[in-house]
N, C-alpha and C positions, 0 to 999 in steps of 0.2 A: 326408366328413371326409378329411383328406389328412395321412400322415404320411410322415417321411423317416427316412431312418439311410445307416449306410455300405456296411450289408451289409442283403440280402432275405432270407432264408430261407423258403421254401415247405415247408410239412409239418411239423407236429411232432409227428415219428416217434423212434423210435430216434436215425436219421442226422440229422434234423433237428436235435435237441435236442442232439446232441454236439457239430454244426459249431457251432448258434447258441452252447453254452458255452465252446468254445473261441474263438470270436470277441471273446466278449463280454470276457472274461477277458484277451482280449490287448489291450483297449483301444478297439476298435471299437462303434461302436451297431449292435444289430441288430433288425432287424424282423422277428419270427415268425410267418408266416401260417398258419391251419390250418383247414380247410373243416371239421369234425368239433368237436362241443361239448367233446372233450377233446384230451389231447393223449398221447401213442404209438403214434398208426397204429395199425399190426398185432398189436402188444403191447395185451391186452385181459384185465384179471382182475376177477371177480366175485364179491367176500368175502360178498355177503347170503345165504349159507347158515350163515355163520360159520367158512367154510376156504375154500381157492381153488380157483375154478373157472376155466381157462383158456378162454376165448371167441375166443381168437386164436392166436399164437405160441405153442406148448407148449414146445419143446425147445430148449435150449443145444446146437447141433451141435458135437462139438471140445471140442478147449481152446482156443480161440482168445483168445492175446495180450490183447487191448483189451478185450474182455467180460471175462475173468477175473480183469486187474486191476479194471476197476469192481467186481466181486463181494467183492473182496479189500478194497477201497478204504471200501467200503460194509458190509462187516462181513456178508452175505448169504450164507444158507448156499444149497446144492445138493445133487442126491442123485444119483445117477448111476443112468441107468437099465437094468434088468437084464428077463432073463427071454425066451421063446420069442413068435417070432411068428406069429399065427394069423390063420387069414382064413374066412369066412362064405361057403359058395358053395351054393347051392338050400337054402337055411336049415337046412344043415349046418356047424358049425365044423369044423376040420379044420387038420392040420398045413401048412405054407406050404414052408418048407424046399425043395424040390423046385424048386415056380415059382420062388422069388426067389432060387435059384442061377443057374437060367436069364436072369434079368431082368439078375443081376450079373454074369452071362459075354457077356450082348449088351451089356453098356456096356464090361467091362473088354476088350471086343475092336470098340471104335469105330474105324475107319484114320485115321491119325494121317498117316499116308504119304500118303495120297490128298488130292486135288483134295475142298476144302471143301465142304461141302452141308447141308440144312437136315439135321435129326432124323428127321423125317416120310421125305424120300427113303432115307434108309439104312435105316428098321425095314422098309421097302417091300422092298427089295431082298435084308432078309436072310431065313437063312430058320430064323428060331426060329417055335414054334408062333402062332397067333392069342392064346392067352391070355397068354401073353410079353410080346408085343407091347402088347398091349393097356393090359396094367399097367405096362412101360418107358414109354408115352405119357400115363400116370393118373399116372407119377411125375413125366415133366418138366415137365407141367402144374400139378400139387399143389406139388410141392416148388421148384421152380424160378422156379416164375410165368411160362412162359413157353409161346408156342403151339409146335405141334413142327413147324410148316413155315415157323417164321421164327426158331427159333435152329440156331445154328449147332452143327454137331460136331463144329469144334475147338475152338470156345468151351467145347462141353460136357467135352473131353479137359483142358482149361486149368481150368476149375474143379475136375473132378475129381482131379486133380493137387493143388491148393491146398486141398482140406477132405481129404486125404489127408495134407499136410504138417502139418495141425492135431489129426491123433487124428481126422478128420471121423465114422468108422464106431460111436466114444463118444457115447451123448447124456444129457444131464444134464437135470434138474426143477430150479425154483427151490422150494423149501421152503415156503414161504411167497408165493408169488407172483411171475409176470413181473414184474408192477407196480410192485413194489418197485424193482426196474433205472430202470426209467421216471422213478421221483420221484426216486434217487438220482441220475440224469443230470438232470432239472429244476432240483435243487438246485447245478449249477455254472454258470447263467445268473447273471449279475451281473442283478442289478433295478434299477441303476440306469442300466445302457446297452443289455440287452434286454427290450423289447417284446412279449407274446405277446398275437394278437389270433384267440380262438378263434371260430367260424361266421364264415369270412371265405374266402368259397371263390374263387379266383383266375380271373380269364376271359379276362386279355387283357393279355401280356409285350410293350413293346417297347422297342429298343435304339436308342441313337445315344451319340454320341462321349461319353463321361464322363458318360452317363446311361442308367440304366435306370426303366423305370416299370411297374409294376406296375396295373393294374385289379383288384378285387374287390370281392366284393356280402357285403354282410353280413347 
């Protein structure tokens, strides 16, 4: 089956679902592709207990601008999250405090000044303990999404810097569920110029002058 529009959107995620509302909303068709039977990516909640269970994205990092108005927009409440952090080590719980001043004095002293390099070479180079290290590399893997011998560290100095401008070290629950985010960004897709075509996973983009085409299997 072959369909067109003006705009493609791949993923509907988060960013998926905002670009496609804002498109859609400014007058453009758009096509929403999404390999997965639903639609928010990462953003994943599971009410059949009868309360939310996060299966995905947990945290509202910040006050960041654009999510806070959606929350605002959308009437959704948040709780701000409080309390000490602990870690399990030889199936001991135990205070944390200690390592994860360490882990935030090898980030808050990344060189900024130096000649660019991945992550991976500079935790090599410094010389905080092996268990420092260990979990500075379990962070930028977890929290990041990224491998530590192909991001950079002054990409990492440059974000840090920008969830620093947003309150980034604040993290907020949604009350009631991420999901709620999700359907209230669903909800600004015009339905009558966007398109969302869910188990439609993408296998093959290509370009030429005033045209793009998309392949996917459904």
């Amino acid at each position: 089956m072959s369909n067109s529009a003006d705009v493609i959107v791949i993923g509907a995620g988060a960013a998926g679902l905002a670009a496609a509302g804002e498109l859609s909303t400014a007058g453009l068709t758009v096509l929403l592709l999404e390999a997965r039977d639903r639609i928010g990516g990462r953003i994943y909640t599971d009410h059949s207990l009868g309360f939310a269970v996060e299966l995905g994205a947990e945290f509202v990092h910040g006050r960041s601008p654009d999510i806070f108005e959606l929350i605002s927009r959308a009437q959704l409440e948040i709780a701000q999250v409080a309390g000490e952090m602990r870690r399990k080590r030889n199936g001991v719980w135990g205070d944390s405090g200690r390592v994860m001043a360490e882990v935030n004095h090898l980030f808050e002293n990344m060189p900024a000044g130096e000649p660019d390099q991945s992550f991976k070479q500079y935790i090599e180079r410094s010389q905080y303990s092996a268990e420092t290290k260990q979990l500075a590399l379990d962070f930028v893997e977890g929290f990041h999404a990224a491998k530590p011998d192909g991001v950079s560290v002054h990409w990492l100095i440059h974000t840090t810097r920008a969830e620093e401008a947003i309150n980034g070290e604040t993290s907020f629950r949604m009350r009631h569920g991420y999901s709620l985010l999700v359907r209230s960004l669903s909800e600004t897709l015009d339905g009558e110029r966007c398109k969302v075509l869910l188990n439609t996973s993408v296998s093959e983009i290509s370009w030429q002058r005033r045209e793009v085409r998309v392949r996917a299997a459904e």
